[in-house]
DSSP file (Angstrom, degrees, kcal/mol; ACC not computed):
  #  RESIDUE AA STRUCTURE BP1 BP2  ACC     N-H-->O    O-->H-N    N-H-->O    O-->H-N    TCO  KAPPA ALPHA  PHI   PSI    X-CA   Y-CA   Z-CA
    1    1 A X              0   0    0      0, 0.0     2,-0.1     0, 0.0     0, 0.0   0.000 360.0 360.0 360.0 129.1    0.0    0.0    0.0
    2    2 A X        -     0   0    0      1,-0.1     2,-0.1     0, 0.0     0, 0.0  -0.356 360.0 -85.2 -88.0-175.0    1.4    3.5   -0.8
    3    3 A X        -     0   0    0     -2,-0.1     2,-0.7     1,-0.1     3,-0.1  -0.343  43.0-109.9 -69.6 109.4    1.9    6.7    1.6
    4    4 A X        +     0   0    0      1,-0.2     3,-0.1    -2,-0.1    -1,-0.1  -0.468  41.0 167.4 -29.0  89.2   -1.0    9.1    2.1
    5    5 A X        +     0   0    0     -2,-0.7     8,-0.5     1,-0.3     2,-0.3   0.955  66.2   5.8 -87.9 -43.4   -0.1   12.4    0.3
    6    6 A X        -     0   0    0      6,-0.1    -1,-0.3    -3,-0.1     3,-0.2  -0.982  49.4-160.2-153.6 143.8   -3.8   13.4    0.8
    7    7 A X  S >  S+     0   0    0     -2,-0.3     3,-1.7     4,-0.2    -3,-0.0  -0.621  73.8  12.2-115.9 172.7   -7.2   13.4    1.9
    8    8 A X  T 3  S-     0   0    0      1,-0.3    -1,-0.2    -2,-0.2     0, 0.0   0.691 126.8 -64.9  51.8   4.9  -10.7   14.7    1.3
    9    9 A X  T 3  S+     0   0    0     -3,-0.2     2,-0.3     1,-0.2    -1,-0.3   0.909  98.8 149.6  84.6  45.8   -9.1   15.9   -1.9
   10   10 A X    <   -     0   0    0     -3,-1.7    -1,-0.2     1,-0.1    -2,-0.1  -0.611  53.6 -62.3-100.3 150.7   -6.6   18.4   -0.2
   11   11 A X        -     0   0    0     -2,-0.3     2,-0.5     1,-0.1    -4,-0.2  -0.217  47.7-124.8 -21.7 136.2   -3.1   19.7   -1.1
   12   12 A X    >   -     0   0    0     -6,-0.1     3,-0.9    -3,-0.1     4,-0.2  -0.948  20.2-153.0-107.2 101.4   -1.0   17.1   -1.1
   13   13 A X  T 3   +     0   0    0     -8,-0.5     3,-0.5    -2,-0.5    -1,-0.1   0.246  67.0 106.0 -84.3  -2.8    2.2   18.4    1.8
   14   14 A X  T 3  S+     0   0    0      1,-0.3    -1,-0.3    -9,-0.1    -9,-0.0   0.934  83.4  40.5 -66.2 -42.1    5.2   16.2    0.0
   15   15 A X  S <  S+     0   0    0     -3,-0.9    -1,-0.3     2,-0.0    -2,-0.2   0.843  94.4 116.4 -72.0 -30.9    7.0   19.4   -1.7
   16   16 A X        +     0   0    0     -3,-0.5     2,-0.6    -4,-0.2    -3,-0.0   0.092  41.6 177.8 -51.9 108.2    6.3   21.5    1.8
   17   17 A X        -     0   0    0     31,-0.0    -1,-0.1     0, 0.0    -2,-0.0  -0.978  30.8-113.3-101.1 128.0    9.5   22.4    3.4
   18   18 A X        -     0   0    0     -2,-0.6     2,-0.5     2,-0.0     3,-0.1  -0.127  17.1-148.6 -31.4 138.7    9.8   24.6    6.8
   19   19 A X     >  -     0   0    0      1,-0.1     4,-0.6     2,-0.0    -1,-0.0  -0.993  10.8-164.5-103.8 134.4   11.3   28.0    6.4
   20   20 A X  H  > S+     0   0    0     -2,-0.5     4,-1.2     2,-0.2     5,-0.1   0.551  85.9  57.7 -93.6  -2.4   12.9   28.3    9.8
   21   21 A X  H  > S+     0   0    0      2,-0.2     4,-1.3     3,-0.1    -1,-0.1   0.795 106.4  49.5 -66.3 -49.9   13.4   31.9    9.2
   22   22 A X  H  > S+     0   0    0      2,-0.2     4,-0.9     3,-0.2    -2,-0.2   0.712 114.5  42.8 -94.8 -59.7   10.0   32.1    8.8
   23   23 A X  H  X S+     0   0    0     -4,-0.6     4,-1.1     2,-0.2    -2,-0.2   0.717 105.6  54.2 -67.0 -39.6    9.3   30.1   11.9
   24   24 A X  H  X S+     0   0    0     -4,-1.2     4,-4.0     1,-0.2     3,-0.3   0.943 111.9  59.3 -69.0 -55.3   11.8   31.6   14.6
   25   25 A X  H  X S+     0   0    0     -4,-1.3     4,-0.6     1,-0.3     5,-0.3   0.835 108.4  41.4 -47.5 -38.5    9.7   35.1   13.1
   26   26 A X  H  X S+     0   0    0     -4,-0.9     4,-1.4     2,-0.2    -1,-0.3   0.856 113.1  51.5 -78.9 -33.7    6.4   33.8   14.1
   27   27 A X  H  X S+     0   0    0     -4,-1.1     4,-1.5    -3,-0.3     5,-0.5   0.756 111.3  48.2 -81.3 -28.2    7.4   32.3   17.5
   28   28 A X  H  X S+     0   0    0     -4,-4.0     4,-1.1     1,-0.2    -1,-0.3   0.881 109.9  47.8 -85.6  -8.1    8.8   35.3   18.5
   29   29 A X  H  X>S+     0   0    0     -4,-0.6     4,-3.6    -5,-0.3     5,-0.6   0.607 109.5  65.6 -83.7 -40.1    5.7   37.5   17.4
   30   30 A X  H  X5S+     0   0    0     -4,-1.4     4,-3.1    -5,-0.3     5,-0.3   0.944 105.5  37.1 -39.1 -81.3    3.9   34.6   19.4
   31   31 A X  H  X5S+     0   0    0     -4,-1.5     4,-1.6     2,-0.2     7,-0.2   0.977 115.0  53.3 -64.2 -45.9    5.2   35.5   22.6
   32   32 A X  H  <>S+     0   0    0     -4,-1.1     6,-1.7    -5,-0.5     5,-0.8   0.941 110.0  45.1 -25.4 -56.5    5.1   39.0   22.0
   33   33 A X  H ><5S+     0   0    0     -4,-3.6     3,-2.3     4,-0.2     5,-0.2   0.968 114.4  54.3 -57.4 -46.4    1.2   38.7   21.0
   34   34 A X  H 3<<S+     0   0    0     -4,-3.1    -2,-0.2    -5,-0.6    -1,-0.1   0.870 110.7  51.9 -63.6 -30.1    1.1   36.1   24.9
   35   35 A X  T 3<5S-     0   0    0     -4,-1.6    -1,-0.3    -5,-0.3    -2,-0.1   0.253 115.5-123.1-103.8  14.7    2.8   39.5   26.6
   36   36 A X  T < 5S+     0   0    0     -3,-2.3    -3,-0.1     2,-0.2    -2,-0.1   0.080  83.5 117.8  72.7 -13.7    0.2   41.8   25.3
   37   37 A X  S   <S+     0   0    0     -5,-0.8     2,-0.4    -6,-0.2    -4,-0.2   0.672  76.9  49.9 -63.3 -11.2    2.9   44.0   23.5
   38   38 A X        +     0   0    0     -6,-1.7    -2,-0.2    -5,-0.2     3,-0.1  -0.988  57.2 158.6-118.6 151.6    1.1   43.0   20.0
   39   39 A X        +     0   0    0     -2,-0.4    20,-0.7     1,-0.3     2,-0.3   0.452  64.5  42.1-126.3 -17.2   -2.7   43.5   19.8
   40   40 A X  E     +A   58   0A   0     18,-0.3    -1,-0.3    19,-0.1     2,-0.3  -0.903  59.6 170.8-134.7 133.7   -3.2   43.6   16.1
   41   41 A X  E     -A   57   0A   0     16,-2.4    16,-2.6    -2,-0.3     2,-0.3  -0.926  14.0-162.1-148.5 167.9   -1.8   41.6   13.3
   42   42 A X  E     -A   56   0A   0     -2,-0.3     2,-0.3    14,-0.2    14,-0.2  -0.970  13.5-158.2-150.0 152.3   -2.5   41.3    9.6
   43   43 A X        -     0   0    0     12,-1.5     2,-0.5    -2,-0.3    -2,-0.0  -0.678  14.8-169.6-128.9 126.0   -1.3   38.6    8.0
   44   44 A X        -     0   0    0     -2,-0.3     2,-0.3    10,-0.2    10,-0.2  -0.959  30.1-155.6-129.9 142.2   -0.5   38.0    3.7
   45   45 A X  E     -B   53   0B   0      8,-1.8     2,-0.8    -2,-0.5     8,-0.7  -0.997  20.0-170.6-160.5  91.8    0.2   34.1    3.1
   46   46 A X  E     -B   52   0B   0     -2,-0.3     6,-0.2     6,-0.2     2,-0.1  -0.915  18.2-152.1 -99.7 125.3    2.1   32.5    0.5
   47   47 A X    >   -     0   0    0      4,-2.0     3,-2.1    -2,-0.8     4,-0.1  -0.285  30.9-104.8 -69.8 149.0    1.8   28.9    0.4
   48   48 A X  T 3  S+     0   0    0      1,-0.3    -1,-0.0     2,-0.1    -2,-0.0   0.790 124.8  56.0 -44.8 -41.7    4.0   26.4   -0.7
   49   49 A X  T 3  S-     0   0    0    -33,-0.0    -1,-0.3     2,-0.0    -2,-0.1  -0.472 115.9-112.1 -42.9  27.4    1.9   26.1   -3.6
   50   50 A X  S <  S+     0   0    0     -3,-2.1     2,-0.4     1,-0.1    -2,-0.1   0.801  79.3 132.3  21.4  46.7    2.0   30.0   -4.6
   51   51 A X        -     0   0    0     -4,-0.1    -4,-2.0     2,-0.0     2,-0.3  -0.802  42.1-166.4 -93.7 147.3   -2.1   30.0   -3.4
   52   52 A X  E     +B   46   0B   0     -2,-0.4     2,-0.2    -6,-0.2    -6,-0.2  -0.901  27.9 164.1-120.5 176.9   -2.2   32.9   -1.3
   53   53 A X  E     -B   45   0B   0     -8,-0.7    -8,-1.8    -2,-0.3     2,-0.3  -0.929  14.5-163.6-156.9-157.0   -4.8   34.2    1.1
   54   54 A X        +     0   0    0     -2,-0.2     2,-0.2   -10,-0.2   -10,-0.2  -0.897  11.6 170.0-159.0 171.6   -4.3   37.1    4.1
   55   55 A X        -     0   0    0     -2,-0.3   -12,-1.5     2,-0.0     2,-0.4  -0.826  20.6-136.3-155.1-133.0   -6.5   37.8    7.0
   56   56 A X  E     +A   42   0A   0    -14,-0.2     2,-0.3    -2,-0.2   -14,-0.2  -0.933  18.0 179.7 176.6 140.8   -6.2   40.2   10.3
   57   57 A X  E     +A   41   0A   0    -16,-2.6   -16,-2.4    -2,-0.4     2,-0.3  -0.943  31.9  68.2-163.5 150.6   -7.1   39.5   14.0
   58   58 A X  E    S-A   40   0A   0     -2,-0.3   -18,-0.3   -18,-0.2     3,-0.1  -0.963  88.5 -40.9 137.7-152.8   -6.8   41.4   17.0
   59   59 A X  S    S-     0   0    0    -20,-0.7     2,-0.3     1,-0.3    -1,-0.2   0.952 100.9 -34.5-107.4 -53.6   -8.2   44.4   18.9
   60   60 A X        -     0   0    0     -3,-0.1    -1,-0.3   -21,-0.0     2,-0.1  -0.978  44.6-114.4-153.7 162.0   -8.5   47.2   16.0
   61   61 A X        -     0   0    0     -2,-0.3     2,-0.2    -3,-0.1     3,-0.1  -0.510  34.4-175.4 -89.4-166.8   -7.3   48.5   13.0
   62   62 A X     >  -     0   0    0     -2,-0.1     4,-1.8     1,-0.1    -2,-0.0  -0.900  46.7 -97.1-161.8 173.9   -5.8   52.3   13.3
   63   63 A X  H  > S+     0   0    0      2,-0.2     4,-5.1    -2,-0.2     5,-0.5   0.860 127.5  54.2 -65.2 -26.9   -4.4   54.9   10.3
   64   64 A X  H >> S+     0   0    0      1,-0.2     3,-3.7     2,-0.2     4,-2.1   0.843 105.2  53.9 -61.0 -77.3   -0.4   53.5   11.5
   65   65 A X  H 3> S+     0   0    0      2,-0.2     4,-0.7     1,-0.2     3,-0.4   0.731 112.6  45.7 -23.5 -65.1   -1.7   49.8   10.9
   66   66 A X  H 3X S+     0   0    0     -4,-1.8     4,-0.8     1,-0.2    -1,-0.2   0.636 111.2  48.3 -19.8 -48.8   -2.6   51.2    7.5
   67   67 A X  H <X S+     0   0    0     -4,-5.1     4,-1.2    -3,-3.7    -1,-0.2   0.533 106.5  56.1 -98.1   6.5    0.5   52.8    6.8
   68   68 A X  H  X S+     0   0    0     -4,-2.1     4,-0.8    -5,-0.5    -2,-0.2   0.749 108.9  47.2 -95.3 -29.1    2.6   50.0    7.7
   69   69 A X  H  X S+     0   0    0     -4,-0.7     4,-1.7    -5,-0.4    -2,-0.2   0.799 105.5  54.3-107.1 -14.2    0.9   47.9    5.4
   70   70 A X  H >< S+     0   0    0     -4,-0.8     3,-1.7     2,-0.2     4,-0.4   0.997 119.9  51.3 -56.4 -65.1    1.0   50.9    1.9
   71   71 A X  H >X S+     0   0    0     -4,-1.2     4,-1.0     1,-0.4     3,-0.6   0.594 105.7  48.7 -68.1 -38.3    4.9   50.3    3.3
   72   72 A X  H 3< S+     0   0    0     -4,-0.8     4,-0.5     2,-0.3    -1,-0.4   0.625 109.3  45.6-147.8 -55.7    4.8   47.2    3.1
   73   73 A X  T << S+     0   0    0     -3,-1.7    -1,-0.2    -4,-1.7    -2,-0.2   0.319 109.8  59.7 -73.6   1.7    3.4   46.7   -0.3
   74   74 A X  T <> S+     0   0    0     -3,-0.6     4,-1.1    -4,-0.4    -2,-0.3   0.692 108.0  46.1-108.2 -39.3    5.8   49.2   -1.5
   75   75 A X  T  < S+     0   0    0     -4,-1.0     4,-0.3    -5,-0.2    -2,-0.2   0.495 113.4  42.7 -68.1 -25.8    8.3   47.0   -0.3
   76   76 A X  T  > S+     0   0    0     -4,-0.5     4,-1.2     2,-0.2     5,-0.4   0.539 113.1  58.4-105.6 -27.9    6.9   43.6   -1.7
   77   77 A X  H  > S+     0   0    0     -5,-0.2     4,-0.8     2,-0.2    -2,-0.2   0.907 108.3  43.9 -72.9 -32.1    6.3   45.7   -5.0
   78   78 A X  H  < S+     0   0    0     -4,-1.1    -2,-0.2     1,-0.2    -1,-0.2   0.869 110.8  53.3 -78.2 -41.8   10.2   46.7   -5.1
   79   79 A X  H  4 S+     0   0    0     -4,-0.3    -2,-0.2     2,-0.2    -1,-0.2   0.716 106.0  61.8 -61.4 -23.7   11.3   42.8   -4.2
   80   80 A X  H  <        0   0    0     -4,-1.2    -1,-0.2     1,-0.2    -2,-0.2   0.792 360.0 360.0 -67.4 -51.4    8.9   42.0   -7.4
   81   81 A X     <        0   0    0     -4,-0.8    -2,-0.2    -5,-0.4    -1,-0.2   0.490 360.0 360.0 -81.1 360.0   10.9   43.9   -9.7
């Protein structure tokens, strides 16, 4: 019998590598968010599979949260090119 890649008709994980860059960055925003210093995050997702999606959680947005993410897209826009 071979190896489960997938179920329910879902991605199949085989190509999926960790970024550990990636990872240490999240766990340290983790405990940040656990120690009340982050209230807000919003989030843009590329998958291993170049799907994307984005979402946002937390307490509010505000105009800084706003401009942090025009920077932010200004930044991903230059890294494009």
């Amino acid at each position: 019998m071979g190896d489960v890649l997938s179920m329910n008709g879902g991605i199949a994980l085989q190509n999926a590598t960790p970024n550990e860059d990636l990872i240490e960055e999240l766990e340290d925003m983790l405990e940040r968010a656990r120690s009340g210093e982050i209230q807000t995050v919003c989030f843009a997702i590329l998958n291993f599979d170049e799907s994307t999606t984005y979402f946002t959680r937390g307490l509010h947005a505000t105009r800084g949260l706003l401009g942090s993410l025009v920077l932010l897209q200004r930044d991903l826009l230059e890294d494009i090119e």
